[in-house]
DRENLOVEX-793468 format. One record per residue (C-alpha): x, y, z; residue in one letter. Coordinates in nm, 2 decimals. Layout:
BEGIN
[[X; Y; Z]; 'A']
...
END
This chain:
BEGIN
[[10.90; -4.15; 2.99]; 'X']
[[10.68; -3.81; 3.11]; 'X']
[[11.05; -3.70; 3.17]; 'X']
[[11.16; -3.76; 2.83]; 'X']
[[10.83; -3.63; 2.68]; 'X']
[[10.86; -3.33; 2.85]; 'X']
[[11.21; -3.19; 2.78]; 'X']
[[11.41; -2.94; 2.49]; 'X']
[[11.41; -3.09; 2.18]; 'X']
[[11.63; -3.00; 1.93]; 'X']
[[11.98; -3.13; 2.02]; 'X']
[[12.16; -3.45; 2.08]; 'X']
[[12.18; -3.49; 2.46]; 'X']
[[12.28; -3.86; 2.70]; 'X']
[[12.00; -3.86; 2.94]; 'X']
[[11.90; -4.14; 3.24]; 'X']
[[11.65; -4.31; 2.97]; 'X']
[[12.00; -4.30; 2.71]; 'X']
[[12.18; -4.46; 2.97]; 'X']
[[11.93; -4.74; 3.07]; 'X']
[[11.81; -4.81; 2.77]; 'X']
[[12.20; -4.86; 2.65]; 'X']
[[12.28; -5.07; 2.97]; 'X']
[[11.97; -5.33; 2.96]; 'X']
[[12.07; -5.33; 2.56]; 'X']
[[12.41; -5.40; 2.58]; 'X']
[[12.37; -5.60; 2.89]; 'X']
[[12.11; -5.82; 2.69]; 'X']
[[12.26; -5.89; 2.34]; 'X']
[[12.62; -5.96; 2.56]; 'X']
[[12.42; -6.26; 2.79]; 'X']
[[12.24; -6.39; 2.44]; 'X']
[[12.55; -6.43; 2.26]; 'X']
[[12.79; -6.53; 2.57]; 'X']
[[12.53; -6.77; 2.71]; 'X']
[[12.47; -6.91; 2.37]; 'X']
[[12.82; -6.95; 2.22]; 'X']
[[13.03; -6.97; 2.43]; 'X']
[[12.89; -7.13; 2.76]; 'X']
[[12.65; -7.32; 2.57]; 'X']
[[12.41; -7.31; 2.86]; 'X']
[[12.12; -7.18; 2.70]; 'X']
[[11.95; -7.35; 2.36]; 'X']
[[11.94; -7.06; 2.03]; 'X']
[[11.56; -7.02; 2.09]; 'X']
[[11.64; -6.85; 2.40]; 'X']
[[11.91; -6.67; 2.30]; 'X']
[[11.74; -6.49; 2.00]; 'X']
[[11.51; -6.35; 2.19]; 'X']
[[11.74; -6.21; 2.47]; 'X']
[[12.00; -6.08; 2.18]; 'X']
[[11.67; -5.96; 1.97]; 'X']
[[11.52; -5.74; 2.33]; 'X']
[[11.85; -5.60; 2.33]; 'X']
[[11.86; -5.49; 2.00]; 'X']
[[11.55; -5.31; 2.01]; 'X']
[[11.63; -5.13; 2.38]; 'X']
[[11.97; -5.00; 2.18]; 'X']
[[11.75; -4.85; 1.92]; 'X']
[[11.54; -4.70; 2.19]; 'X']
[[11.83; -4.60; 2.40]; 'X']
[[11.96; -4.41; 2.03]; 'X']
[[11.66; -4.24; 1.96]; 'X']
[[11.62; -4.07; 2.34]; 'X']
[[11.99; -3.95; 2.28]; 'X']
[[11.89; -3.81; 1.93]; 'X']
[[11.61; -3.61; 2.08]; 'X']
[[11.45; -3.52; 1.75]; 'X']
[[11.14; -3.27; 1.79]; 'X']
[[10.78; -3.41; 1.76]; 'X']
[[10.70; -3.20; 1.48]; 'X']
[[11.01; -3.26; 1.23]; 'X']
[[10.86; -3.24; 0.91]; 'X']
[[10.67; -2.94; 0.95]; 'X']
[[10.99; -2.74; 0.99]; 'X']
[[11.10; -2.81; 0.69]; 'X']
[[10.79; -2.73; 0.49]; 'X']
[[10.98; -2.66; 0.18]; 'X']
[[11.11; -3.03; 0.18]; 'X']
[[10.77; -3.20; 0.26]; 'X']
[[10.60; -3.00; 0.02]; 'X']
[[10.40; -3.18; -0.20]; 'X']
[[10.16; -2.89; -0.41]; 'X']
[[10.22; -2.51; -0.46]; 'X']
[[10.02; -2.26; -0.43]; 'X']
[[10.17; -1.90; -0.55]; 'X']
[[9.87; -1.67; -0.50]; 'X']
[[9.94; -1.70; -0.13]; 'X']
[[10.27; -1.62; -0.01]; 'X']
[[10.38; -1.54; 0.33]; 'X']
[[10.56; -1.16; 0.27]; 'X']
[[10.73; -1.15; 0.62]; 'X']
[[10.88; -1.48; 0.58]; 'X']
[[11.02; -1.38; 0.22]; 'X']
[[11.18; -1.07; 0.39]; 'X']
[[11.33; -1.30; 0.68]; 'X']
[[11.45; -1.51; 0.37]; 'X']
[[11.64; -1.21; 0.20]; 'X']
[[11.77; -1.08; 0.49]; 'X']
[[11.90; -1.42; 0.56]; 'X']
[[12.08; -1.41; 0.21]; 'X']
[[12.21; -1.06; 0.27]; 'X']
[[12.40; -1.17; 0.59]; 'X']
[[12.55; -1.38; 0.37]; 'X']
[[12.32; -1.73; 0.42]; 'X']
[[12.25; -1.83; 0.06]; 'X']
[[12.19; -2.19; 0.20]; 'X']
[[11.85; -2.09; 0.36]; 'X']
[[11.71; -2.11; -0.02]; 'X']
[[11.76; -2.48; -0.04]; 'X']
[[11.75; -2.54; 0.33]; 'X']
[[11.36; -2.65; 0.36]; 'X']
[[11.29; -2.43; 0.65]; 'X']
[[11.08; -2.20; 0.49]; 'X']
[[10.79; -2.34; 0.21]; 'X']
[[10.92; -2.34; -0.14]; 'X']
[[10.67; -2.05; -0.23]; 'X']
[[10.90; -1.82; -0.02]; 'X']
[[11.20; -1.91; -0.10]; 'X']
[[11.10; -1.86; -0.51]; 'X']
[[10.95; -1.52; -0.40]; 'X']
[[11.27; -1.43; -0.19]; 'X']
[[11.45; -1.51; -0.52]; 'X']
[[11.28; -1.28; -0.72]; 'X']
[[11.29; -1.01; -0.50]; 'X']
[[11.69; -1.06; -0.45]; 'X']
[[11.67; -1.03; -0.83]; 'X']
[[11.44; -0.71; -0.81]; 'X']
[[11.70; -0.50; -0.58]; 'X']
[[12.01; -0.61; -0.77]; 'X']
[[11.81; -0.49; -1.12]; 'X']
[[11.64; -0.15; -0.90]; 'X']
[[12.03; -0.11; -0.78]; 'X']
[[12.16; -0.04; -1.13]; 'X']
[[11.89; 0.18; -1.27]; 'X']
[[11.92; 0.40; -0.98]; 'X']
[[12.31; 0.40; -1.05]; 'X']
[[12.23; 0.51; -1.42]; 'X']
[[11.97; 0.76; -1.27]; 'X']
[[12.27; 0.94; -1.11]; 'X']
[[12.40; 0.97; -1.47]; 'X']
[[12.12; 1.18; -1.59]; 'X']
[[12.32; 1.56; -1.55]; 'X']
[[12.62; 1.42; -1.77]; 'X']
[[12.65; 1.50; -2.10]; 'X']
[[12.50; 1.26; -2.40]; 'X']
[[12.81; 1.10; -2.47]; 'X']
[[12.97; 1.06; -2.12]; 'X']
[[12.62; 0.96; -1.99]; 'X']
[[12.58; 0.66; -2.25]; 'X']
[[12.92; 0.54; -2.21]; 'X']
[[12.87; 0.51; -1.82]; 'X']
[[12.55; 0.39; -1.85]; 'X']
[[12.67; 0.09; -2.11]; 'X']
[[12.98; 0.00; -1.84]; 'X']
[[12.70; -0.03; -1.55]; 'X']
[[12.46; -0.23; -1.75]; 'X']
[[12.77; -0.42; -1.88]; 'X']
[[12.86; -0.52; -1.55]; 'X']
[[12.55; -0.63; -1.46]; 'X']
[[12.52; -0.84; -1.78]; 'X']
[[12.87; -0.99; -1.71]; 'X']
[[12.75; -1.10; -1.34]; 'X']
[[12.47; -1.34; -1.52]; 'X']
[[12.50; -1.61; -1.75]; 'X']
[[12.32; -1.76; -2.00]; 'X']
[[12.09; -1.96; -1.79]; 'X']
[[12.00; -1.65; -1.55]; 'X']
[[11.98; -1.38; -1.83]; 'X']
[[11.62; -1.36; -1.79]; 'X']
[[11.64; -1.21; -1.43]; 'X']
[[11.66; -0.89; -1.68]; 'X']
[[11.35; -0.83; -1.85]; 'X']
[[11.15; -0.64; -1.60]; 'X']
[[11.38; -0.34; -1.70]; 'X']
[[11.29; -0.41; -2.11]; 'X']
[[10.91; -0.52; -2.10]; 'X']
[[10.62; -0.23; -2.13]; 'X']
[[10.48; -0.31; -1.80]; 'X']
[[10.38; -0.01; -1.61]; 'X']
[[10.38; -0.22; -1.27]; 'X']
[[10.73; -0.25; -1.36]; 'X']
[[10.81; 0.12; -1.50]; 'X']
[[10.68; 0.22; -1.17]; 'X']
[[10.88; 0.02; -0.97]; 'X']
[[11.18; 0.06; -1.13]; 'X']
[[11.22; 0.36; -1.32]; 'X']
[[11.02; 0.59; -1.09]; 'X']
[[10.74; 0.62; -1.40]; 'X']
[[11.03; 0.75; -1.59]; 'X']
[[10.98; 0.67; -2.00]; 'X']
[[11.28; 0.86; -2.11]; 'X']
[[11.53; 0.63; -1.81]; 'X']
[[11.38; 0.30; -1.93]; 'X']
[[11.39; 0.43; -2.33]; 'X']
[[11.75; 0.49; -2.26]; 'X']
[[11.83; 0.11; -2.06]; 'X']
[[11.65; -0.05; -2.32]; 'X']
[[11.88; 0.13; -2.58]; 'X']
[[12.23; 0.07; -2.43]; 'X']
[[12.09; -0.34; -2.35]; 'X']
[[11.99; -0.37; -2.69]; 'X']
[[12.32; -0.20; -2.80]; 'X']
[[12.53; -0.44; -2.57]; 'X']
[[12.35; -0.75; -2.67]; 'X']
[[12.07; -0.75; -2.97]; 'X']
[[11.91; -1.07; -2.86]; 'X']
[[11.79; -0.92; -2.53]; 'X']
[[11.52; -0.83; -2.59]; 'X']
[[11.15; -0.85; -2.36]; 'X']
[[10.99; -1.06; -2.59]; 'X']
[[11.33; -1.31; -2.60]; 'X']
[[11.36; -1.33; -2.21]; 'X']
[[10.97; -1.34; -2.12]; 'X']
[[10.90; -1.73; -2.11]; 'X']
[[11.22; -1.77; -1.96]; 'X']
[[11.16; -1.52; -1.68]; 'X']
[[10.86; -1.66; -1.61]; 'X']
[[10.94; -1.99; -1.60]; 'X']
[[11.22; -1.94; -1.36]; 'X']
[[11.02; -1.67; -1.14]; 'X']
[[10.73; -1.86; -1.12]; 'X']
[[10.60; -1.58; -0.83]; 'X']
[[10.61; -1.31; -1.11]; 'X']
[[10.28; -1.42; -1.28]; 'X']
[[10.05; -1.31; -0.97]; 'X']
[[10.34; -1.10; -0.76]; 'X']
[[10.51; -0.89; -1.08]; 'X']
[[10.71; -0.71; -0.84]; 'X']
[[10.81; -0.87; -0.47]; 'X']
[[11.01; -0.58; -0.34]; 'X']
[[10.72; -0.36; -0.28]; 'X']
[[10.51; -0.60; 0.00]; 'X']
[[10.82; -0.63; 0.23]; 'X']
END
């Protein structure tokens, strides 16, 4: 058993335990029920326990082929998690999450590897660069004329509206409330960029609006109310 004890865990592998433990199983529940039933040469209270110790060296013989680590459950934290704490999040794992998702790995969110405090925080944060990628497309719009500026600017918020729907329209309203944690982070401190986002959404769509999307955003980005803005620890 040290042998066993002592080896990779991880992956399903036939090892010398496997193999005996399968052998004196099948070897066992076989003489129960042939020496029972159909030689008749032993009585059932025999028999059961032979076919019963067989039984349970199969289910041993199983579990050293399934090689399962020691220490399952704490690699899925997210899955055993049983309270939540957001005030302390792990910013390195939340970056490892993103960049997970940005090779393309969207099931590491619901996986249970990491704890479910990162995974909402990596959430937010995949939120905060798609919302900080827009503004800084409309920045670029700034030397174009009034006209040619605001029509740009309402086909790149329009897009981005048309990417969400009604249950995930509340990933917008860092760009509408007066926050100055998020002014700075997205608008560069700049009033006159955010006056003129907050014109063309309201423009596009009257009913959003900060004070429509706030319980929403915070119920759904339940990191936001002590971490306003991920982005900037990772």
């Amino acid at each position: 058993m040290i042998n066993h004890h002592s080896k990779p865990k991880g992956e399903p592998k036939f090892s010398f335990f496997t193999m005996w433990f399968g052998l004196i199983g099948c070897g066992a529940v076989w003489l129960g029920i042939d020496s029972f039933l159909i030689k008749k040469i032993i009585p059932i209270l025999i028999a059961a326990p032979i076919v019963i110790a067989g039984i349970f060296h199969l289910i041993i013989g199983y579990w050293t082929y399934q090689n399962l680590p020691w220490n399952l459950p704490d690699e899925k934290p997210g899955l055993s998690q049983t309270d939540l704490n957001y005030e302390i999040i792990n910013f390195q794992k939340v970056g490892e999450v993103v960049s997970q998702v940005n090779d393309g790995d969207w099931d590491v969110l619901s996986s249970g590897v990491y704890k479910i405090e990162v995974t909402d925080a990596a959430i937010q944060a995949l939120s905060e660069k798609a919302l900080k990628s827009t503004v800084e497309r409309l920045q670029l719009l700034s030397g174009l004329p009034q006209g040619k500026r605001e029509a740009h600017g309402r086909q790149y918020l329009k897009e981005m509206i048309d990417e969400l729907d009604s249950s995930s329209m509340h990933q917008i309203y860092p760009l509408l409330a007066d926050d100055e944690k998020y002014l700075a982070f997205f608008y560069d401190g700049d009033h006159d960029l955010k006056d003129f986002v907050t014109g063309l959404t309201n423009n596009l769509n009257g009913q959003l609006a900060a004070k429509n999307l706030e319980e929403a955003y915070f119920e759904n980005m339940p990191c936001a109310t002590f971490w306003p803005v991920i982005c900037v620890y990772f």
